[in-house]
KEKE-648120 format. One record per residue (C-alpha): residue number from 0; chain; x negated, y negated, z negated. Coordinates in nm, 4 decimals. Example, Ala and Ser with C-alpha at 12.3 -4.5 7.8 and 13.67 -1.06 7.14 Angstrom:
! KEKE-648120
@num->0&cadena->A&px->-1.2300&py->0.4500&pz->-0.7800 $
@num->1&cadena->A&px->-1.3670&py->0.1060&pz->-0.7140 $
! end
This chain:
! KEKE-648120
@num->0&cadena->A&px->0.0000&py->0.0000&pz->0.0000 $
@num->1&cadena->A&px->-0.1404&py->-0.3491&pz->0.0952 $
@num->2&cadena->A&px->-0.1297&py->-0.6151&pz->-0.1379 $
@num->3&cadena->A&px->0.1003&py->-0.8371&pz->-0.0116 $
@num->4&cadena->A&px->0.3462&py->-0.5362&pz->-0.0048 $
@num->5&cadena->A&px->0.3189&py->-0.4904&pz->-0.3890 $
@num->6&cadena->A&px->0.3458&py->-0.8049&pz->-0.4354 $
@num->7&cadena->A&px->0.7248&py->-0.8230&pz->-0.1738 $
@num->8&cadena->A&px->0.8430&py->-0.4846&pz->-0.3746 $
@num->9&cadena->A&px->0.8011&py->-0.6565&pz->-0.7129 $
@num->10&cadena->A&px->0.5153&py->-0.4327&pz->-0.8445 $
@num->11&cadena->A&px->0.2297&py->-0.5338&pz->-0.9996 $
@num->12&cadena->A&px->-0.1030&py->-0.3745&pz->-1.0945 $
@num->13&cadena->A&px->-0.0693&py->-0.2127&pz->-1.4119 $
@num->14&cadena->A&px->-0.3707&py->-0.4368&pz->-1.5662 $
@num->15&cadena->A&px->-0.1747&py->-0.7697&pz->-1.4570 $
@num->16&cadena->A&px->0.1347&py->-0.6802&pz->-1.6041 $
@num->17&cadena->A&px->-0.0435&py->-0.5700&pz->-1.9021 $
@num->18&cadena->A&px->-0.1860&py->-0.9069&pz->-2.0236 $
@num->19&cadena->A&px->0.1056&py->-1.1364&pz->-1.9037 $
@num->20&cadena->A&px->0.4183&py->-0.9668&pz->-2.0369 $
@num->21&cadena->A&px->0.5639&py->-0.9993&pz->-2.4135 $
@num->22&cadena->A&px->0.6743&py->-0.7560&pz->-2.6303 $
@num->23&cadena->A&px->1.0337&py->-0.7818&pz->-2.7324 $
@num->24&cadena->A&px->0.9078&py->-0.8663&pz->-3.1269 $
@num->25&cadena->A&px->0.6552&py->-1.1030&pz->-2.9681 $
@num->26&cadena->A&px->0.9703&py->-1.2681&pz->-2.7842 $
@num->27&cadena->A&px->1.1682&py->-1.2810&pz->-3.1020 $
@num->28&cadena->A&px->0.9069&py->-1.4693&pz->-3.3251 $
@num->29&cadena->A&px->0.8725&py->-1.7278&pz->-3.0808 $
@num->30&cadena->A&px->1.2668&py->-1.7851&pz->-3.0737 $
@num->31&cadena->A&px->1.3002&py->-1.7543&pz->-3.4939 $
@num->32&cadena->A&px->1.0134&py->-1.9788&pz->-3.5156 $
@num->33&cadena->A&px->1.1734&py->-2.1828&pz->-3.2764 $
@num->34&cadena->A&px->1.5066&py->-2.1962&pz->-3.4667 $
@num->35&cadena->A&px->1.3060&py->-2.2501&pz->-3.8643 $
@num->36&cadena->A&px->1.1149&py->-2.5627&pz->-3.6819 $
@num->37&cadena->A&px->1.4237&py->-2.6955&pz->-3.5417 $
@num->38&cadena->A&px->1.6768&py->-2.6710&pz->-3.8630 $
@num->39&cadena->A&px->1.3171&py->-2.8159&pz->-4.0561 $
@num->40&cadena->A&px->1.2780&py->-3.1096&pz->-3.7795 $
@num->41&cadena->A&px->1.7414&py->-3.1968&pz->-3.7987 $
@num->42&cadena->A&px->1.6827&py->-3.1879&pz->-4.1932 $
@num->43&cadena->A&px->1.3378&py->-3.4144&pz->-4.2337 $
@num->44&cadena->A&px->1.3799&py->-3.6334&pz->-3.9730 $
@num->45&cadena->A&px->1.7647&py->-3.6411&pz->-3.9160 $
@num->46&cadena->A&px->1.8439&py->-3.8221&pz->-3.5506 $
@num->47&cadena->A&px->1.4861&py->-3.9358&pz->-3.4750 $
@num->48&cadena->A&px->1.4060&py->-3.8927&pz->-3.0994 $
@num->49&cadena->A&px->1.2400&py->-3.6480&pz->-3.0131 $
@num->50&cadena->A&px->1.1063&py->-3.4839&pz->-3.3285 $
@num->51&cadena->A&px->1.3261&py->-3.2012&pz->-3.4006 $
@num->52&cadena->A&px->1.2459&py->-3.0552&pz->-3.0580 $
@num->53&cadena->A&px->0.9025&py->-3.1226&pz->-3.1241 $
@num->54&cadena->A&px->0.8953&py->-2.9585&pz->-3.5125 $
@num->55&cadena->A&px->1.0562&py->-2.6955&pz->-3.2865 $
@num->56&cadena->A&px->0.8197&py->-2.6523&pz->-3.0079 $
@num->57&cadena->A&px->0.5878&py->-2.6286&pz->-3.3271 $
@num->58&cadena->A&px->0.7582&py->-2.3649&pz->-3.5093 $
@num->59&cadena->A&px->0.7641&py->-2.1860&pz->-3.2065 $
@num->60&cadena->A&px->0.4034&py->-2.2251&pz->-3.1210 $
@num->61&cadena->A&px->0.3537&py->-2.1215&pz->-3.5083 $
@num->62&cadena->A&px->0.5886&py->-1.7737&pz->-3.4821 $
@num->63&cadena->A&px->0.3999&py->-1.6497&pz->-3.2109 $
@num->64&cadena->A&px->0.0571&py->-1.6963&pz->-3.3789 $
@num->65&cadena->A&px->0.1877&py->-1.5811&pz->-3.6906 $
@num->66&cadena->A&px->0.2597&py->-1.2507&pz->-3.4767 $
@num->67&cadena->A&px->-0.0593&py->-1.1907&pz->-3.3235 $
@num->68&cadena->A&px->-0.2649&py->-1.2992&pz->-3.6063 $
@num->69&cadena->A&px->-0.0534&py->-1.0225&pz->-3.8226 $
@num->70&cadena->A&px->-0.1208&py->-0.7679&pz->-3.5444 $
@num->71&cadena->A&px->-0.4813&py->-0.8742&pz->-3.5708 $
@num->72&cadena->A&px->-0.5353&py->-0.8273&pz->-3.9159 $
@num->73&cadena->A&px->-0.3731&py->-0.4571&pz->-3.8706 $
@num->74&cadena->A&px->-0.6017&py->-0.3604&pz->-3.6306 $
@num->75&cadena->A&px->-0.8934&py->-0.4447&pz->-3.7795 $
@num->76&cadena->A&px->-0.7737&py->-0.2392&pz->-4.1078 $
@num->77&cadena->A&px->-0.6724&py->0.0673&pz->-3.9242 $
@num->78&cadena->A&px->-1.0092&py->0.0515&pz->-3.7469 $
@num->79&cadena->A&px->-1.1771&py->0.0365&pz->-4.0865 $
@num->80&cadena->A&px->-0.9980&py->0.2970&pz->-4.1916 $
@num->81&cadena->A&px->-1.0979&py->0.5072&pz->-3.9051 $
@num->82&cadena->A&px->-1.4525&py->0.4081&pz->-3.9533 $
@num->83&cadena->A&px->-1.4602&py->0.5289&pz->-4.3047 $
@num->84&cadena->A&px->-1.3020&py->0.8655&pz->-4.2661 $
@num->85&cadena->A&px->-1.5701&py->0.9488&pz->-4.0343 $
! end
């Protein structure tokens, strides 16, 4: 199959799809960070302009990393763990 073929049938190489799609729980801390940093942005700075999408922009921004950094630290246990029983 030629490229431009994969690319008309909607396929991607497995190593592209790999690093640019989200996990469904990755998806869902974005959008309950999303929805803390908006009800914290209508409550501390009421009608402002502007700053409840941005505190929610931020909570999103700080779901997601929550996420990955909690992944992170998992990872690095269980290979610590594997390390050890060696």
């Amino acid at each position: 199959m030629v490229f431009g073929e994969a690319i008309a049938a909607g396929r991607m190489a497995a190593r592209e799809a790999e690093g640019t799609r989200m996990e469904t729980r990755d998806i869902a801390a974005v959008l309950i960070g999303l929805e803390a940093g908006l009800a914290i942005g209508l409550f501390g700075f009421g009608t402002t302009l502007f700053a409840p999408m941005g505190m929610g922009v931020l909570g999103a921004a700080v779901g997601y990393g929550v996420r990955r950094g909690r992944l992170q630290l998992i990872r690095r246990a269980l290979r610590a763990q594997l390390r050890g029983a060696r």
